[in-house]
C-alpha positions as CSV (number, residue, x, y, z in Angstrom):
1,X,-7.3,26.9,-5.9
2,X,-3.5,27.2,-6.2
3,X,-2.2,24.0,-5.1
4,X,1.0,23.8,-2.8
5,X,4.1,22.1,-4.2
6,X,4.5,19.2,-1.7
7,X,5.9,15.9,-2.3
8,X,4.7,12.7,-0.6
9,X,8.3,13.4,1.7
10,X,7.0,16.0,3.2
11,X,3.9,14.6,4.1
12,X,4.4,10.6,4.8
13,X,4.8,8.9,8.3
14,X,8.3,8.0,8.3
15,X,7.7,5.8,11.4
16,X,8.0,2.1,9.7
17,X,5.9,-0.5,10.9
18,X,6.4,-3.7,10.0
19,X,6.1,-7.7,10.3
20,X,7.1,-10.9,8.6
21,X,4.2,-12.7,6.6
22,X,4.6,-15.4,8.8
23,X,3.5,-13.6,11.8
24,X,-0.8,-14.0,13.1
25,X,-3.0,-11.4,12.6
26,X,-3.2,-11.7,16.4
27,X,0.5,-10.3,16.3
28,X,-0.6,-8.0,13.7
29,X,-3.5,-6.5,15.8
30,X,-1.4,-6.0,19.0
31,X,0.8,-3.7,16.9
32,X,-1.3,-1.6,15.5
33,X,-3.1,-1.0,19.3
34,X,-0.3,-0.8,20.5
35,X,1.2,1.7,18.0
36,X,-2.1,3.6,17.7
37,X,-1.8,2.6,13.8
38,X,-4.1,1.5,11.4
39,X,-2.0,-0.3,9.1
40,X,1.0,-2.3,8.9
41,X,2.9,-3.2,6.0
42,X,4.2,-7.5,5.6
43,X,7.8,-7.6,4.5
44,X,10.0,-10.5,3.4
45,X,13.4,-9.7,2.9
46,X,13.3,-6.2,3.6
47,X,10.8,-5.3,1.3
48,X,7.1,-4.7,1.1
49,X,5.2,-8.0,0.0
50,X,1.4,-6.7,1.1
51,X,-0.2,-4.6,3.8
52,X,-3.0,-5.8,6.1
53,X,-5.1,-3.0,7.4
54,X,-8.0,-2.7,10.5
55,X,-10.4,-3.3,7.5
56,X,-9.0,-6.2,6.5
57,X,-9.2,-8.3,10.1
58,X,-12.4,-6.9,10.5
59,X,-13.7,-8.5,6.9
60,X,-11.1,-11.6,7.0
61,X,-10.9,-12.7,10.5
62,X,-14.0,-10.9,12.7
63,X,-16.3,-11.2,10.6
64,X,-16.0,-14.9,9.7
65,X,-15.1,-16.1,13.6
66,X,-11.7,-16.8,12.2
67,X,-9.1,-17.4,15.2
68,X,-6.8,-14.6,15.0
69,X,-4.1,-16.8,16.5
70,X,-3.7,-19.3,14.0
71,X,-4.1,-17.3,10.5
72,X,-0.9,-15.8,9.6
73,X,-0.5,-12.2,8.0
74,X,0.1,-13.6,4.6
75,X,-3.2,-15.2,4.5
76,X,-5.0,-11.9,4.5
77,X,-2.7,-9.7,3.4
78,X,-3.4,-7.2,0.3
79,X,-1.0,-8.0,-2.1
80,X,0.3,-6.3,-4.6
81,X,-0.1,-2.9,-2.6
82,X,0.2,0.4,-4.5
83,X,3.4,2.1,-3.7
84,X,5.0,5.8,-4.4
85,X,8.3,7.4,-4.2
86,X,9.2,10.1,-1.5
87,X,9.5,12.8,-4.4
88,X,6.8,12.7,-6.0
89,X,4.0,15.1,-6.0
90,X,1.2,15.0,-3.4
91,X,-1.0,15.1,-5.9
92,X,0.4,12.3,-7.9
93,X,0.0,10.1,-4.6
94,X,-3.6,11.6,-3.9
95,X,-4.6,10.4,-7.7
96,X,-3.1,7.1,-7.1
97,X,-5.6,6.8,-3.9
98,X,-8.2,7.5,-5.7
99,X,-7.7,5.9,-8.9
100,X,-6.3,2.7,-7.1
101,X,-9.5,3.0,-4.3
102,X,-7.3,2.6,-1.6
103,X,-6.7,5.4,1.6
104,X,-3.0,4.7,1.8
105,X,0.5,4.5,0.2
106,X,3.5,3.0,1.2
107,X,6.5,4.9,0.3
108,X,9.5,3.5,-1.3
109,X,13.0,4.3,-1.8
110,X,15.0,3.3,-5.0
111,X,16.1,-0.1,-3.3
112,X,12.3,-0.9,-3.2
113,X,12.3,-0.8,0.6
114,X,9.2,0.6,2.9
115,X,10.5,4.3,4.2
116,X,7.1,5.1,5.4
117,X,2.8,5.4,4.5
118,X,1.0,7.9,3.4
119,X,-2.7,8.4,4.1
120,X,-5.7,10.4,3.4
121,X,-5.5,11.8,6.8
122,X,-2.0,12.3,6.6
123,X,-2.8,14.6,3.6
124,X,-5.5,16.0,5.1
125,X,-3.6,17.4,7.9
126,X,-1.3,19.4,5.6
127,X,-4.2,21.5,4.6
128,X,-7.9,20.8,5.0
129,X,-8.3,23.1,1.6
130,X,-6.8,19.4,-0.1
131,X,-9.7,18.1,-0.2
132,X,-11.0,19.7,-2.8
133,X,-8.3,17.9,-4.9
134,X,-10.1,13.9,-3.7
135,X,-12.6,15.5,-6.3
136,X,-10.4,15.3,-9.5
137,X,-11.3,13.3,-12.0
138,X,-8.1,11.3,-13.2
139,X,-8.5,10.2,-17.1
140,X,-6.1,7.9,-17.8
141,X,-5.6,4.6,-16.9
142,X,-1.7,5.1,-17.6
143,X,-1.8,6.9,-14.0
144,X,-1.7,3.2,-12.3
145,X,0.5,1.4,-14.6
146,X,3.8,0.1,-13.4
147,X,2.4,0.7,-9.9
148,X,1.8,-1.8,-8.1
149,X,4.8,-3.6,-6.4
150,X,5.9,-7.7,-5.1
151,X,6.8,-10.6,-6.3
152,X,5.4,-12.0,-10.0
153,X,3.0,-14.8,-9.3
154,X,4.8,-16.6,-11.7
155,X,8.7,-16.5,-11.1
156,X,8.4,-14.8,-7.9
157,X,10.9,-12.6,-8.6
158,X,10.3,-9.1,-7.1
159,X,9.6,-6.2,-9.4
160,X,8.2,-2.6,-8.6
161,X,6.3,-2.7,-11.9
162,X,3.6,-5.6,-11.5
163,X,1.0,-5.6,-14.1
164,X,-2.3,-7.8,-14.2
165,X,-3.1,-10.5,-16.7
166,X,-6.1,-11.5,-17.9
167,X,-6.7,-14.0,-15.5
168,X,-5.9,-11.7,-12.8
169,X,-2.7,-12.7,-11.8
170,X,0.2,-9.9,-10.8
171,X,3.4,-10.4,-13.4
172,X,6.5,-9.3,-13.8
173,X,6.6,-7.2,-17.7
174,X,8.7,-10.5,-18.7
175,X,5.8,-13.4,-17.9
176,X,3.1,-11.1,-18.7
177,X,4.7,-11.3,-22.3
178,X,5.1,-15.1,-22.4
């Protein structure tokens, strides 16, 4: 199969959804009703911090009788989130989903801010014959480095290129070496 030439751009949601980490996860689920949405990305000073998605109140809040009015986005959030640039290949970001087991992307311009999402289903409505390509079998684990964006658990500075230490905290390149 001869594979299109499309970049995440051209494919993306460019509608921005977005709350503080401070907000509920009552606030959280109102938005994505209300926006027909099944994500929503958590932002702190204009940038992406973490992403909560219908999966994620259903596992953290639902399921556990949680009260969805006193447990704030940043308590369930998924952070870091994988992230991608608007120019890059579809294929890169459809590797990234599957290498990084997620169903969505959030896009990011060059000042790290959110400039949309890309899904699965968002690819998928491009050209059912893309499937075929959720079937590749991506071999190196370089694929995911440098991917994953926030703030380093250590000096909480913000950095696009987080990287995980052996104890499973997200660093900045200049803690991870310390």
């Amino acid at each position: 199969m001869k594979m299109p030439k499309l970049s995440v751009k051209e494919v993306q949601s460019h509608d921005v959804y977005w709350l503080d980490p401070t907000a509920t996860v009552l606030e959280a689920a109102k938005l994505m009703s209300d926006k027909n949405i099944s994500s929503v990305t958590i932002e702190e000073e204009g940038r992406p911090i973490g992403i909560i998605t219908e999966r994620d109140i259903v596992q953290r809040i639902v399921a556990l009788k949680k009260d969805p009015q006193k447990v704030t986005c940043k308590d369930i959030m998924t952070s870091p989130m994988l992230t991608i640039r608007p120019d890059a290949p579809l294929v890169d970001a459809m590797q990234k989903m599957i290498r990084g087991n997620v169903k969505r992307l959030v896009v990011i311009d060059d000042s790290f801010r959110s400039m949309g999402m890309i899904s699965y289903s968002d690819i998928l409505k491009v050209s059912p014959d893309l499937l075929e390509i959720l079937s590749i079998e991506v071999c190196s684990d370089e694929f995911l480095a440098d991917s994953f964006s926030g703030y380093c658990a250590r000096c909480n500075e913000w950095t696009e290129h987080l990287h995980e230490s052996e104890d499973g905290e997200f660093l900045c390149k200049s803690c991870l070496q310390l």
